[in-house]
C-alpha positions in Angstrom: -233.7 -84.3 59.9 -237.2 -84.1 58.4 -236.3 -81.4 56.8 -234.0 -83.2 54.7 -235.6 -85.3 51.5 -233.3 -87.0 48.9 -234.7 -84.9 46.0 -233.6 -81.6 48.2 -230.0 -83.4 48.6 -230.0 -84.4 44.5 -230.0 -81.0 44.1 -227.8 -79.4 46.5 -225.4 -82.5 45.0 -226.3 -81.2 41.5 -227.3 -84.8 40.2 -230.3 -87.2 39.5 -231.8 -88.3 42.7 -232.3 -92.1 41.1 -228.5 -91.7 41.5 -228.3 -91.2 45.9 -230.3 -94.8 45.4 -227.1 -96.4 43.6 -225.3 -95.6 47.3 -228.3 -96.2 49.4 -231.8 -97.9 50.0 -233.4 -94.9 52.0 -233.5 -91.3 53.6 -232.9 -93.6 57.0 -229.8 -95.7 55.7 -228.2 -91.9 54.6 -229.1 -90.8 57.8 -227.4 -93.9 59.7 -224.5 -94.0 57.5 -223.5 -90.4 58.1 -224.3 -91.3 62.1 -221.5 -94.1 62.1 -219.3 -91.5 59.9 -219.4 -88.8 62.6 -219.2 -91.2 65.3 -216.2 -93.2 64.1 -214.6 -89.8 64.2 -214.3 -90.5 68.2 -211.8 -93.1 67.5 -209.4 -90.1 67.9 -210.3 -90.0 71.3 -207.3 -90.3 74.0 -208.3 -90.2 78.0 -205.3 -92.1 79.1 -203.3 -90.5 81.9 -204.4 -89.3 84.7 -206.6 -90.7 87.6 -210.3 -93.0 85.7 -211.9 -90.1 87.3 -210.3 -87.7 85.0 -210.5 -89.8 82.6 -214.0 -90.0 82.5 -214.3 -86.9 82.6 -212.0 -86.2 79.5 -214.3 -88.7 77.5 -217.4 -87.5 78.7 -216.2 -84.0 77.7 -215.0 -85.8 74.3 -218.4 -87.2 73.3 -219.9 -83.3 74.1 -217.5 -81.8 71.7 -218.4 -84.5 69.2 -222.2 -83.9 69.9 -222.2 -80.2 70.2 -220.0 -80.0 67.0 -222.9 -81.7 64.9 -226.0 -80.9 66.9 -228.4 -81.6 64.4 -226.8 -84.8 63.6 -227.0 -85.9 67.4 -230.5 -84.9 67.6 -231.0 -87.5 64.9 -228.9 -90.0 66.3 -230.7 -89.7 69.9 -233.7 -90.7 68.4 -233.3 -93.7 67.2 -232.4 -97.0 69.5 -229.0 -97.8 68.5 -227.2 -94.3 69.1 -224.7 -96.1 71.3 -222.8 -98.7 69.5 -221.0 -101.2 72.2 -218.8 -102.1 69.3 -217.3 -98.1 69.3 -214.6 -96.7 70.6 -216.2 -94.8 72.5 -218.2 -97.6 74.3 -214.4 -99.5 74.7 -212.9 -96.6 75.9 -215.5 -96.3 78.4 -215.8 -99.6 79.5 -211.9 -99.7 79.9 -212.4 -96.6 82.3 -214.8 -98.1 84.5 -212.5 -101.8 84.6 -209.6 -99.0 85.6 -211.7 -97.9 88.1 -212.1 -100.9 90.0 -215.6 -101.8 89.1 -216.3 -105.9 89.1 -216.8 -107.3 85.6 -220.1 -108.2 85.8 -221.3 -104.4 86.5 -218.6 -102.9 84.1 -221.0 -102.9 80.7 -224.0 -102.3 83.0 -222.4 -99.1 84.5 -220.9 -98.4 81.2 -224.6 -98.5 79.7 -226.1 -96.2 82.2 -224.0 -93.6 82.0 -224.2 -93.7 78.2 -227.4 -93.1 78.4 -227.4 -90.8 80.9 -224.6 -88.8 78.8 -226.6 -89.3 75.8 -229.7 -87.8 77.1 -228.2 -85.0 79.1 -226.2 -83.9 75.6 -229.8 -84.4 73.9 -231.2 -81.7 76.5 -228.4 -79.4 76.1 -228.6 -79.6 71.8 -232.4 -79.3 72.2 -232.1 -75.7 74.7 -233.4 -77.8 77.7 -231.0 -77.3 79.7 -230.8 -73.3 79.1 -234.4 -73.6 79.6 -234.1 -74.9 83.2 -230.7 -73.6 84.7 -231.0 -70.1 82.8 -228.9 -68.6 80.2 -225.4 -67.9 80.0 -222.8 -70.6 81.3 -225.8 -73.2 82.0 -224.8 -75.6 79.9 -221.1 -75.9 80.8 -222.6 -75.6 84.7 -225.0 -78.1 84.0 -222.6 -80.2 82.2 -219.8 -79.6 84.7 -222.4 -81.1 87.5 -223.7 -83.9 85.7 -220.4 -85.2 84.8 -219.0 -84.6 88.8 -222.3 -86.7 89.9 -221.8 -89.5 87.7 -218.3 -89.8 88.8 -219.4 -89.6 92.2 -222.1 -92.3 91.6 -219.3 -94.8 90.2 -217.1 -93.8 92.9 -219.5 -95.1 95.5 -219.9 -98.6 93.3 -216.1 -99.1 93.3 
C-alpha cells in the first residue's frame, strides 16, 4: 500500500485531493476504513451444519477466500496490530465453533486468538509467495493450506 498516496487517488477519482480530506484524516484512516469494509464482508459467512471440525474448516477456508480475493489489501491489513477484530463476525463465528467444540470457557477466546493468528499469518505467507517458495509450485498453497488447517483442527481436538 505504499504505493498508494492520496494525490495518486484524487486523480484516479478525478477530483481535488483537499476533497479525500472532507472523508478522512489520513492515507492510514483510508486504509483502515477500506480494511473494516472488506472485512465486514465476512458477515456473509455461514459454517453451520456439520461436525465444529468442518466447520472450522469451512471458516478457515472462508477467511482464505476473503484474503486471497484482496491480497494486497490483506497484506496491508496483516501489518498492522488490529487485523483481527474480536468484535467481527468472523471472531464470533469462531469463537462459537470452538464453544461447539467442547472447549471450557476460559480457553475459548484464547484458542480462538491463536488460531487467528496462526490463520492470519499462514494467509500472509501464502499472499506474500512464501509458501510457494518453501513447498514448491503448483498446488502448494492449497497443500499447505489443506495441512495447516487439518493440524489446527487436530490441535483443538486434543484440547477438547
Amino acid at each position: 500500500m505504499q504505493s498508494l498516496s492520496m494525490r495518486k487517488l484524487a486523480a484516479d477519482l478525478g477530483v481535488n485531493p483537499m476533497s479525500i480530506y472532507h472523508h478522512v484524516a489520513n492515507k492510514a484512516a483510508l486504509l483502515d476504513g477500506v480494511t473494516r469494509l472488506v472485512t465486514d464482508g465476512a458477515r456473509h459467512i455461514e459454517v453451520a451444519g456439520g461436525t465444529w471440525q468442518e466447520q472450522l474448516r469451512r471458516l478457515a477456508y472462508e477467511f482464505r477466500a476473503l484474503s486471497l480475493a484482496h491480497s494486497n489489501l490483506i497484506r496491508h491489513a496483516f501489518s498492522v496490530d488490529d487485523v483481527i477484530q474480536r468484535d467481527g463476525p468472523m471472531w464470533r463465528t469462531l469463537c462459537a465453533v470452538l464453544r461447539g467444540a467442547g472447549l471450557p470457557e476460559p480457553e475459548v477466546e484464547r484458542t480462538g486468538a491463536v488460531l487467528a493468528v496462526l490463520v492470519g499469518g499462514l494467509l500472509h505467507t501464502e499472499v506474500n509467495g512464501t509458501m510457494r517458495r518453501l513447498i514448491g509450485e503448483g498446488e502448494a498453497d492449497d497443500t499447505g493450506f489443506s495441512l495447516a488447517v487439518d493440524l489446527l483442527i487436530d490441535g483443538v481436538a486434543a484440547r477438547v
